[in-house]
N, C-alpha and C positions, 0 to 999 in steps of 0.2 A: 304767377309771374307773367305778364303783358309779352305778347310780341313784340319781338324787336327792342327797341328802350323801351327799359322799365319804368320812364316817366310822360315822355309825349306819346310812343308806340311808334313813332318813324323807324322804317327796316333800315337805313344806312349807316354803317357806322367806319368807323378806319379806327386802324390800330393804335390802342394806349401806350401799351407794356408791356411786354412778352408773357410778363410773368415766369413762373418757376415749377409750376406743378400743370402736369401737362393734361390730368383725367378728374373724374369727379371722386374721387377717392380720400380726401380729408378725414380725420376723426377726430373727435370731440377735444382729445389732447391739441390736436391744430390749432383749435379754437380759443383757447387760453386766453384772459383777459392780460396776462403778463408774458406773453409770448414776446420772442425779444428776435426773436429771426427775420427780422428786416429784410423788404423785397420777397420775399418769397410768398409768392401771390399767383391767386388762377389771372388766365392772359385776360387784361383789360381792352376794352374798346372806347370810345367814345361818340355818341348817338352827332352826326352831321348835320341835324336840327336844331337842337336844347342843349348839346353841350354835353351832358349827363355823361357820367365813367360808372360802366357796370363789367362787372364779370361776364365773359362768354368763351366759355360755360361755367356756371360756378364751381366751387370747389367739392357740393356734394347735392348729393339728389334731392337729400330731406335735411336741409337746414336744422330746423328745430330739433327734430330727431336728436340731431349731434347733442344740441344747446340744453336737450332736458340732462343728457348723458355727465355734461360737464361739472370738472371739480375743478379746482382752482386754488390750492392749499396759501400758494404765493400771494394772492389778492385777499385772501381772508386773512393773513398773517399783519398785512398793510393794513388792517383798520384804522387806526390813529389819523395816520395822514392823511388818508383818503378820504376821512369823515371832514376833518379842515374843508376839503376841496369842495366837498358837499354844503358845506355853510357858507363858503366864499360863492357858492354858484346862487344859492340861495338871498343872499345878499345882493345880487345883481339881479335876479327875478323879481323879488318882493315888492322894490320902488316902482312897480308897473303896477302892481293891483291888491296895494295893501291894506284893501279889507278884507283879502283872503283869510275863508278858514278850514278848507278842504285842499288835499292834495292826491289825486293818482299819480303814482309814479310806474312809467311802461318801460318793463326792462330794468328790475329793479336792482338786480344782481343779490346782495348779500343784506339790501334793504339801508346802505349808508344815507342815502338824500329821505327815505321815511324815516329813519331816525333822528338826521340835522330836522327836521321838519318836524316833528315831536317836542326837538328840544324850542321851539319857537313857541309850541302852545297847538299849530295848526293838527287837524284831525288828517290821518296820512295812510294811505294803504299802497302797497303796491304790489305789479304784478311781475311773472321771473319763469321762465321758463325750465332751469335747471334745478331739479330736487336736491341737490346738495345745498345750493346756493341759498334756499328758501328753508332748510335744514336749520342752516347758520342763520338768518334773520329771525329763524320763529322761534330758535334757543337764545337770541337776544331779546323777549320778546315783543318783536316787529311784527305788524300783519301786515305778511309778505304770502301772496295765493300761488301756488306751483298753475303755472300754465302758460298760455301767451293771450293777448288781449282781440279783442273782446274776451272778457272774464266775464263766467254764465253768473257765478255769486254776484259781480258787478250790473247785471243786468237791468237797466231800469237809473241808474243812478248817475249825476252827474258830478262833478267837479270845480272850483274856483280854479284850480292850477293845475295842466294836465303834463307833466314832466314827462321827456324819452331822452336821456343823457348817453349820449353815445353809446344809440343803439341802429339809428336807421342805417348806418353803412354797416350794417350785419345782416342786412334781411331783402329778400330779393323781390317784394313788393313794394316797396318806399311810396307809392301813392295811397293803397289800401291800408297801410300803416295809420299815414296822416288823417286819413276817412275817422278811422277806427277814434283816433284823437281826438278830431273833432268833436266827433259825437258822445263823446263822454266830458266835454266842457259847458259849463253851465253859462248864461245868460252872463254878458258880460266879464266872461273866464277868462286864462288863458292857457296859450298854449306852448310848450317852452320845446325848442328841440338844440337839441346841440350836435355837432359833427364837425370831422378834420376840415380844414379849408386844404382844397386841393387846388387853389391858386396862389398859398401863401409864399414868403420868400425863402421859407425853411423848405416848405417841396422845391421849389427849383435850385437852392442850393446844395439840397440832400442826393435828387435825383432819385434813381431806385431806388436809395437805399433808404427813403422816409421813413420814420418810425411809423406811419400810418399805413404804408402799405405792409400789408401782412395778411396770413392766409384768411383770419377773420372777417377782414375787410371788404367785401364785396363792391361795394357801390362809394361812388365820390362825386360831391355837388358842386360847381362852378355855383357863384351865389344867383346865376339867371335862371340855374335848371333845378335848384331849390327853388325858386321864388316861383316858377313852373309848376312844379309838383304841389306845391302850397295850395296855387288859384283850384289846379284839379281838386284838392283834396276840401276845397271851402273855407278856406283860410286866408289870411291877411297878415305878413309881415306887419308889425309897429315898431320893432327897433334890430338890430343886431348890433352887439360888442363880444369884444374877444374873452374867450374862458379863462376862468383863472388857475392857475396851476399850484398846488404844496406836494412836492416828495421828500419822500427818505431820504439820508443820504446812501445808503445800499441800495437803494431802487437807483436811483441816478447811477452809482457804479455799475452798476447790472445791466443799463441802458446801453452805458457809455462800453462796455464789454461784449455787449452784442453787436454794436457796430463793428467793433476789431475782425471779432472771425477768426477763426481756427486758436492755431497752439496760442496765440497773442491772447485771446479772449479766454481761454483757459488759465491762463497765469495768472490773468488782470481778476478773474471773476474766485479765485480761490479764497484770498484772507477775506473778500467782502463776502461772501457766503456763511464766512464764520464768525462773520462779526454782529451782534447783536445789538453792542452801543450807536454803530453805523444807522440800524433801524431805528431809532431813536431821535436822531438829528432829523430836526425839517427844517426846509429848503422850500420858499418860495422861488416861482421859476415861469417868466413872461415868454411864451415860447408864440404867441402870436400866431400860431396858427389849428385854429379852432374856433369857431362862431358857434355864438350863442342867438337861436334866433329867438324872439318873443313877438307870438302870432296871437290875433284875436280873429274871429269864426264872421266871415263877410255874410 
């Protein structure tokens, strides 16, 4: 983790967001890809240079640590629709370099985007921090590697498509991230990152209680202090468009019940918890705030 920003390294920063959690004390449970506890976040800043929203201090000392720890029964339950998400993003990458036929995917969670990636034909691997998560991909069987990237089996080999799908606001080096990216993109590759827009019109009309802030969430890109962390890392924006969204209709209730809060959100979240056909129902859903960037290696 850099001094000061975690992207330019300039010391000054002023306050984001109080945040909610006041020590570095998180567990793996905090972590939760379905975490629905909105606002409740370690205190943000924002770097008086580049823009950049990072945690100071984050929510735990060893990140990964937590991330290998993590189970997540509620996002493995969601496969159906979450795999949709994975082909709709995949559908938005492809028209950029389609004579891909390699794919790393960094941060690959339960291995959904190596599986939509399978189903295309392309050769797909990906890497995942959580032994549960990598559990559930390799009894689907996905080659999903338990670790964090640079991956030692990966060593030496590169890629057409280097995917990291909403993962760099989890991790508190986002420049050595994008390095690490880089370098695993082949001649003419790319490189695909996606993350929340922390200037869209859903944060400023949500305020704290964004679906994207949340204790998981560490870091947040104004699109100049991405574009910032890109040039450090040897990379080159060529496009961004907005992520496409498909849920449940239980996951949307489950959303919409966490924004409630207390006895409301217990009442609201009961019959949707027992209901299975709900998980069933998909729902596409343009929520516009989220970019997809597609970078190639300057």
């Amino acid at each position: 983790m850099a001094a000061g920003c975690w992207v330019c390294e300039h010391e000054a920063s002023e306050p984001y967001l109080s945040g909610t959690l006041g020590g570095a004390d998180a567990t793996a449970d905090d972590l939760r890809i379905t975490d629905a506890r909105y606002g409740m976040t370690a205190p943000l800043v924002r770097c008086l240079d580049c823009g950049f929203i990072y945690a100071e201090p984050p929510p735990a000392d060893d990140l990964v640590a937590l991330y290998t720890e993590l189970d997540d029964p509620d996002y493995v339950e969601g496969h159906d629709y979450r795999l949709e998400q994975m082909r709709d993003l995949l559908g938005q990458i492809l028209p950029h370099h389609p004579t891909a036929r390699t794919l790393l995917d960094v941060g690959a969670g339960s291995g959904l985007l190596v599986e939509a990636a399978q189903e295309l034909g392309l050769q797909a691997v990906g890497v995942e921090p959580s032994v549960r998560m990598v559990e559930e991909a390799q009894r689907r069987g996905l080659t999903v590697l338990q670790g964090i990237h640079p991956h030692p089996e990966l060593a030496g080999r590169t890629f057409d498509l280097v995917t990291c799908a909403d993962v760099i606001e989890h991790v508190t080096d986002p420049v050595g991230l994008l390095r690490g990216l880089a370098e695993s993109c082949a001649d003419g590759g790319r490189v695909v990152v996606t993350t929340p827009d922390v200037e869209s019109v859903a944060r400023r009309l949500m305020g704290a209680r964004w679906w994207h802030f949340r204790t998981a969430h560490v870091c947040f890109f104004p699109a100049s202090a991405m574009e910032r962390a890109l040039e450090r890392a040897g990379l080159r924006v060529m496009t961004r468009v907005r992520q496409k969204w498909t849920f449940s209709l239980a996951y949307l209730g489950l959303r919409a019940g966490g924004l409630l809060g207390g006895e409301r959100a217990r009442r609201w979240l009961a019959p949707i918890e027992a209901s299975r056909r709900l998980n069933r129902i998909r729902v596409p859903v343009d929520l516009r705030d989220s970019w997809v960037y597609v970078c190639e290696r300057r």
